[in-house]
Structure formats: C-alpha cells, structure tokens
BAMI-644042 format. One line per field, with one value per atom (N, C-alpha, C): residue number from 1; residue in three letters; atom name; x, y, z. Coordinates in Angstrom, 2 decimals, always signed. Atoms other than C-alpha are relative to their C-alpha. Layout:
// BAMI-644042
num: c(NUM:...);
residu: c(ALA:...);
atome: c(CA:...);
c1: c(X:...);
c2: c(Y:...);
c3: c(Z:...);
// end
This chain:
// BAMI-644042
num: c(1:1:1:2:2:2:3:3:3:4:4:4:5:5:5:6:6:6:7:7:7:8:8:8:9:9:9:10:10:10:11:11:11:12:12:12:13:13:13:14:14:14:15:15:15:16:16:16:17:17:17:18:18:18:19:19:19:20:20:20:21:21:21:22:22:22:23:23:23:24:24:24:25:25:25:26:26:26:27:27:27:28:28:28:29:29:29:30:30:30:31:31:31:32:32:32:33:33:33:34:34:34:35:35:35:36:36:36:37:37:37:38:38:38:39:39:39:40:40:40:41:41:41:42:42:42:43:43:43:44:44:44:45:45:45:46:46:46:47:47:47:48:48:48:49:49:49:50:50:50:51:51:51:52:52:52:53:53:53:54:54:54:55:55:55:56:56:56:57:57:57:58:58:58:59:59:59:60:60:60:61:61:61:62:62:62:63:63:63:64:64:64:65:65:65:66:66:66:67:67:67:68:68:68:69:69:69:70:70:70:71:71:71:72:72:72:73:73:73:74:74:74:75:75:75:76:76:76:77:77:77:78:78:78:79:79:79:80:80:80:81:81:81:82:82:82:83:83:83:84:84:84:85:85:85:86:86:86);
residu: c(UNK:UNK:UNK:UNK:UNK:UNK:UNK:UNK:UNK:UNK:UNK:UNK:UNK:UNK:UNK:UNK:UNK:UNK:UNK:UNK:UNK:UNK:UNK:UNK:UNK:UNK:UNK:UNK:UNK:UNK:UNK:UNK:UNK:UNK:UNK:UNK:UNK:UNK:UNK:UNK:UNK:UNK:UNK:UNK:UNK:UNK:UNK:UNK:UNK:UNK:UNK:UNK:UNK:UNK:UNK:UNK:UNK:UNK:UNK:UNK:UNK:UNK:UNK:UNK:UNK:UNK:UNK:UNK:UNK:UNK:UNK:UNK:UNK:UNK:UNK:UNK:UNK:UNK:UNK:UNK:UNK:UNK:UNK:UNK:UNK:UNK:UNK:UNK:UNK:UNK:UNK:UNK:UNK:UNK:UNK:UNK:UNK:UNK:UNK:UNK:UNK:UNK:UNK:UNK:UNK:UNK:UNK:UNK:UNK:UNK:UNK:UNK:UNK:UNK:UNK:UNK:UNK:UNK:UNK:UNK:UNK:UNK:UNK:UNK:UNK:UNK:UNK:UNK:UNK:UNK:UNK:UNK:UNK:UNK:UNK:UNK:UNK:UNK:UNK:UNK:UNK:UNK:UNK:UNK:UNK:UNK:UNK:UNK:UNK:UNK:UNK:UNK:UNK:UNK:UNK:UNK:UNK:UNK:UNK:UNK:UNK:UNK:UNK:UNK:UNK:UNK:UNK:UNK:UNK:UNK:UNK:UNK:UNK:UNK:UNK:UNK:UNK:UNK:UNK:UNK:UNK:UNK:UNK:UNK:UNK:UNK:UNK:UNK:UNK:UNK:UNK:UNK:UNK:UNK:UNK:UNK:UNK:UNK:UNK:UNK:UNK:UNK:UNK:UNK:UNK:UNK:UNK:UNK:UNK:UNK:UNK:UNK:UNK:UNK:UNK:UNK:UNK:UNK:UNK:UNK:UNK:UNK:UNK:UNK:UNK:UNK:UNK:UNK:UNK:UNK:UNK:UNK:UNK:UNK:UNK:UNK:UNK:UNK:UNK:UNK:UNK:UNK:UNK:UNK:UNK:UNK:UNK:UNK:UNK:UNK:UNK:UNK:UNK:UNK:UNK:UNK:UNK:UNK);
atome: c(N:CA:C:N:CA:C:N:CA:C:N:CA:C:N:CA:C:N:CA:C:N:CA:C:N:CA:C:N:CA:C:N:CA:C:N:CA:C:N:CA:C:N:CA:C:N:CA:C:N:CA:C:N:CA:C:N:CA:C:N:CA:C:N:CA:C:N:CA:C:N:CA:C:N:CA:C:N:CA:C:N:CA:C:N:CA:C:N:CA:C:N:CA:C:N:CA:C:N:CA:C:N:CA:C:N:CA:C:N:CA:C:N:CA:C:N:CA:C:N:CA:C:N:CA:C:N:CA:C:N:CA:C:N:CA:C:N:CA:C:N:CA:C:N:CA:C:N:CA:C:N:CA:C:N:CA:C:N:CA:C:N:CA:C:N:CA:C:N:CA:C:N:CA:C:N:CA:C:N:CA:C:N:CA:C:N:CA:C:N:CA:C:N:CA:C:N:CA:C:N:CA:C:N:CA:C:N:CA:C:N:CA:C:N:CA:C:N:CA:C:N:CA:C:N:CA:C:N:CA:C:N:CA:C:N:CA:C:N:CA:C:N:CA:C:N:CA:C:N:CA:C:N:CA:C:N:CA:C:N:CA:C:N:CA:C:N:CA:C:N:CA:C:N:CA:C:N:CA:C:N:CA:C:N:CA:C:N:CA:C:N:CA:C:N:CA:C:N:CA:C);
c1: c(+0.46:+6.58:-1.51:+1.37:+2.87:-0.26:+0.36:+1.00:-0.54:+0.59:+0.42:-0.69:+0.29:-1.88:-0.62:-0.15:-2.03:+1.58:-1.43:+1.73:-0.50:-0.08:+0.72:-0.82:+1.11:-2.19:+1.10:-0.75:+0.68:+1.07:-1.03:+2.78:-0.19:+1.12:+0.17:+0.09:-0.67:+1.05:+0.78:-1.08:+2.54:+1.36:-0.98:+5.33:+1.04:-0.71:+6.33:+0.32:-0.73:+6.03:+0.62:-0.95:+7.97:+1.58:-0.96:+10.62:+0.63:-0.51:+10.60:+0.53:-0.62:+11.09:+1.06:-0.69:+13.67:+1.40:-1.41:+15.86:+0.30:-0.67:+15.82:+0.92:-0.72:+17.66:+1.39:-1.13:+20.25:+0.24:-0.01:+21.48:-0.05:+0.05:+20.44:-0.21:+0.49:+20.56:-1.10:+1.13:+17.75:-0.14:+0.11:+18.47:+0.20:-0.08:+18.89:-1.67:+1.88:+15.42:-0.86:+0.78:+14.04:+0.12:+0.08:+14.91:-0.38:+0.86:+14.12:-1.39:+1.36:+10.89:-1.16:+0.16:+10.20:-0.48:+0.40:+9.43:+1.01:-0.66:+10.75:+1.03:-0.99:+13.86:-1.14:+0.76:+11.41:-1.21:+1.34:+8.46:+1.21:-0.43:+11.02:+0.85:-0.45:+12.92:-1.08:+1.35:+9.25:-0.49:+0.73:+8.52:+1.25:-1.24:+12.08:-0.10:+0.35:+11.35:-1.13:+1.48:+7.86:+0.50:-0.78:+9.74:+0.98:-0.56:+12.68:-1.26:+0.72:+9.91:-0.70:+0.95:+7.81:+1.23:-1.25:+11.48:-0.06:-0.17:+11.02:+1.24:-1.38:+14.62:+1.02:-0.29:+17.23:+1.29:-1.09:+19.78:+1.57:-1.18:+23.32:+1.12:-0.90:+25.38:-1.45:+1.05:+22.46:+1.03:-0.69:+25.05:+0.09:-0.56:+25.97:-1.35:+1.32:+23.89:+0.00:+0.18:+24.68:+0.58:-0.18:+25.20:-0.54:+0.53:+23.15:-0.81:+0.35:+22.60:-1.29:+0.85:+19.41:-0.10:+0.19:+18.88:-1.85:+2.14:+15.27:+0.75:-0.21:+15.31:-0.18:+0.61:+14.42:-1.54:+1.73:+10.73:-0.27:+0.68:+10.65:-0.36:-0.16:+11.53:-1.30:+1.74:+9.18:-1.18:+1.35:+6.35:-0.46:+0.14:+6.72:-0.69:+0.04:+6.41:-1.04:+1.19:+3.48:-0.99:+0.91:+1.65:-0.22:+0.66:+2.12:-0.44:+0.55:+1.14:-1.59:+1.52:-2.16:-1.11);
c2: c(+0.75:+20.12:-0.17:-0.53:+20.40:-1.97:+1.41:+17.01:-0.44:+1.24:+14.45:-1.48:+1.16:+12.39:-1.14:+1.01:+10.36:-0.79:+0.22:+9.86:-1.34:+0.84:+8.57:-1.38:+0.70:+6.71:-1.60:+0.79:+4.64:-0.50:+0.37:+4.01:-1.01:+0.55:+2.54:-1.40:+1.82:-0.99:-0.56:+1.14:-3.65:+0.24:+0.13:-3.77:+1.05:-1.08:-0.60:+0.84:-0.88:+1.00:-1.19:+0.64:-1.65:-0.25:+0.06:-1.55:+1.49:-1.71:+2.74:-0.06:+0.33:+2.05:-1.11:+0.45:-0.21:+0.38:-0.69:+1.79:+0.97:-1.14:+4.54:-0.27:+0.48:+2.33:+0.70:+0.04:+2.91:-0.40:+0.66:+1.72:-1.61:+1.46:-2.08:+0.07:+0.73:-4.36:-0.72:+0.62:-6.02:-1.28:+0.69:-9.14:+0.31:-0.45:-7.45:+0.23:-0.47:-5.70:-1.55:+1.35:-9.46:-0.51:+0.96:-11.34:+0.76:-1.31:-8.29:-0.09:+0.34:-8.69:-0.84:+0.81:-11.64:-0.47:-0.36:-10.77:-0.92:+0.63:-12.72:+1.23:-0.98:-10.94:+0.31:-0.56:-10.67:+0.85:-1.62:-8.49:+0.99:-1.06:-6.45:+0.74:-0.87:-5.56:+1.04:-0.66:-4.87:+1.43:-1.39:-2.42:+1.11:-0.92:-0.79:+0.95:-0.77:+0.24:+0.46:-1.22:+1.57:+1.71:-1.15:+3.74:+1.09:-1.18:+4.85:+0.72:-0.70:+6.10:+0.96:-0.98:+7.82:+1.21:-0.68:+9.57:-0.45:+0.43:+7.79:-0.59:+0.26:+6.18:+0.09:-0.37:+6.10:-1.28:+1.62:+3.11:+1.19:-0.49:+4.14:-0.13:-0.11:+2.71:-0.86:+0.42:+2.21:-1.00:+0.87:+0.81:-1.52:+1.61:-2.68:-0.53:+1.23:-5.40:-0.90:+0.82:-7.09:+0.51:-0.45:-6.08:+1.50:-1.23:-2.67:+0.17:-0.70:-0.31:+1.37:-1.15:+1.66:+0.85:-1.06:+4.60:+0.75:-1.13:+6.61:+1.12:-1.69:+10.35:+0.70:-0.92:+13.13:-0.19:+0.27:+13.03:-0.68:+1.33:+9.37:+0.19:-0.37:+10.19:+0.97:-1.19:+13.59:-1.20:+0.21:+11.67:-1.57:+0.76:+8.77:+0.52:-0.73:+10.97:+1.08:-0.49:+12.98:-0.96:+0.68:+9.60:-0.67:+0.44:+8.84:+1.05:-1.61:+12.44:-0.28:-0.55:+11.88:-1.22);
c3: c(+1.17:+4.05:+0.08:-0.09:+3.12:-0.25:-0.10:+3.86:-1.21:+0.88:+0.79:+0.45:-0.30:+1.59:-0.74:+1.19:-1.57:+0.43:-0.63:-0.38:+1.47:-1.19:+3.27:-0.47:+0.20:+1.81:-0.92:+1.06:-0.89:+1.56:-0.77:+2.44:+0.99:-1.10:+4.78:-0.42:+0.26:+3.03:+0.82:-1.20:+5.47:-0.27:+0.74:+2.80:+0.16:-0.07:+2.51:+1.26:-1.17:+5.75:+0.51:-0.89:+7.48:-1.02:+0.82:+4.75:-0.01:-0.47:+5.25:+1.12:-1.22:+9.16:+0.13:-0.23:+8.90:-0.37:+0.22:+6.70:+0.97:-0.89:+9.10:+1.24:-0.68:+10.96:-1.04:+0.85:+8.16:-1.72:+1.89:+4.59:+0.38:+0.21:+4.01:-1.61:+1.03:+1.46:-0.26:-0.17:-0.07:+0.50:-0.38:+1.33:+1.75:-1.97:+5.08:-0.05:-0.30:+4.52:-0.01:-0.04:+3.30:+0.91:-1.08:+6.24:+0.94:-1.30:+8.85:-0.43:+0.73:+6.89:+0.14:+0.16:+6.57:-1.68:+1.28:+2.86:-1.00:+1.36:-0.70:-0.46:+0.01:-2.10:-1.17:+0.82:-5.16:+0.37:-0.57:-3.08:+0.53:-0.47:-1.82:-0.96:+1.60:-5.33:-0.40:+0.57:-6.70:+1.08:-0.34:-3.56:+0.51:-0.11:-3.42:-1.27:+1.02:-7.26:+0.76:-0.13:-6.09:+1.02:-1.02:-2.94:-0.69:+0.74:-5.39:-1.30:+1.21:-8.24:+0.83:-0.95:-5.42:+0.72:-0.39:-4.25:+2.01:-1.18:-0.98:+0.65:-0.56:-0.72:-1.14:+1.04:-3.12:-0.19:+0.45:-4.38:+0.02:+0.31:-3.44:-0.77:+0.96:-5.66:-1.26:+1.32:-9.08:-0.73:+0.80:-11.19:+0.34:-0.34:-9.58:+0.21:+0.19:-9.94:+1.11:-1.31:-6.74:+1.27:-1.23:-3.39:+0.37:+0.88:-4.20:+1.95:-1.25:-0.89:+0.25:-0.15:-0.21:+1.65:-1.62:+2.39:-0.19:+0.31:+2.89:+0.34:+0.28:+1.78:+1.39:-1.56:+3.95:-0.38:+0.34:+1.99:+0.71:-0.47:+3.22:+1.56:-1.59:+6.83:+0.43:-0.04:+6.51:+0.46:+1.31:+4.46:+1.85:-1.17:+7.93:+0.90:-0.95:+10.47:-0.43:+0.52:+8.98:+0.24:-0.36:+8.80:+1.28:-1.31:+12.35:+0.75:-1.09:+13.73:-0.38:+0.22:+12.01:+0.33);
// end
C-alpha cells in the first residue's frame, strides 16, 4: 500500500489513534472505546463517523441504533503501522 500521508497526518490525533489501537484489539462498542478512553460517548460518535468516512473502520451492524459494533479495516491497520515505521 503506497504511503498517504495526509492519511497518517488525520490519525496523529490523541482521539483517533488511540481509538484505531484499541480496536485492533477487536470489535468494541462505543461505550467500551469511551471508557478505555477516557473520552465522552459524544467525542467518540463524532470521531467514529470521521474513521468510517476516511474507510478506517467500519460499523458492523449500520442499521441498529443501539448496541452498534465497530472493527478497523485492513487500510486502518495498514494506514497504523505505516505511521509508526516512520
């Protein structure tokens, strides 16, 4: 995968990379990621949309409105591991 580094540069946020590294633990909910966090369930809605629009993780079940499971892509994983090699 050819390095974006407009990509690494959007990831380098407190927010987001510790919300990318935590899924690679696995699928969480947004209230798992908030308290692993220490983050508001409302900053972490707002930077879960920013991750799925960038194709960084992806909502496993979209439809339901509550209990709603995200995982990180392979991009995300890549797009990680690119910004710590460099």
């Amino acid at each position: 995968m050819k390095i974006n580094y407009e990509l690494i540069s959007f990831i380098q946020g407190k927010r987001r990379r510790a919300i990318l590294n935590f899924l690679k633990e696995g699928v969480k909910t947004p209230k798992q990621i908030a308290s692993k966090c220490n983050l508001s369930i409302s900053n972490i809605s707002n930077t879960l949309s920013e991750l799925i629009e960038k194709g960084l993780i992806i909502c496993k079940n979209p439809k339901s409105h509550i209990n709603r499971y995200f995982e990180i892509t392979f991009k995300g994983k890549e797009l990680l591991s690119q910004s710590d090699s460099i």
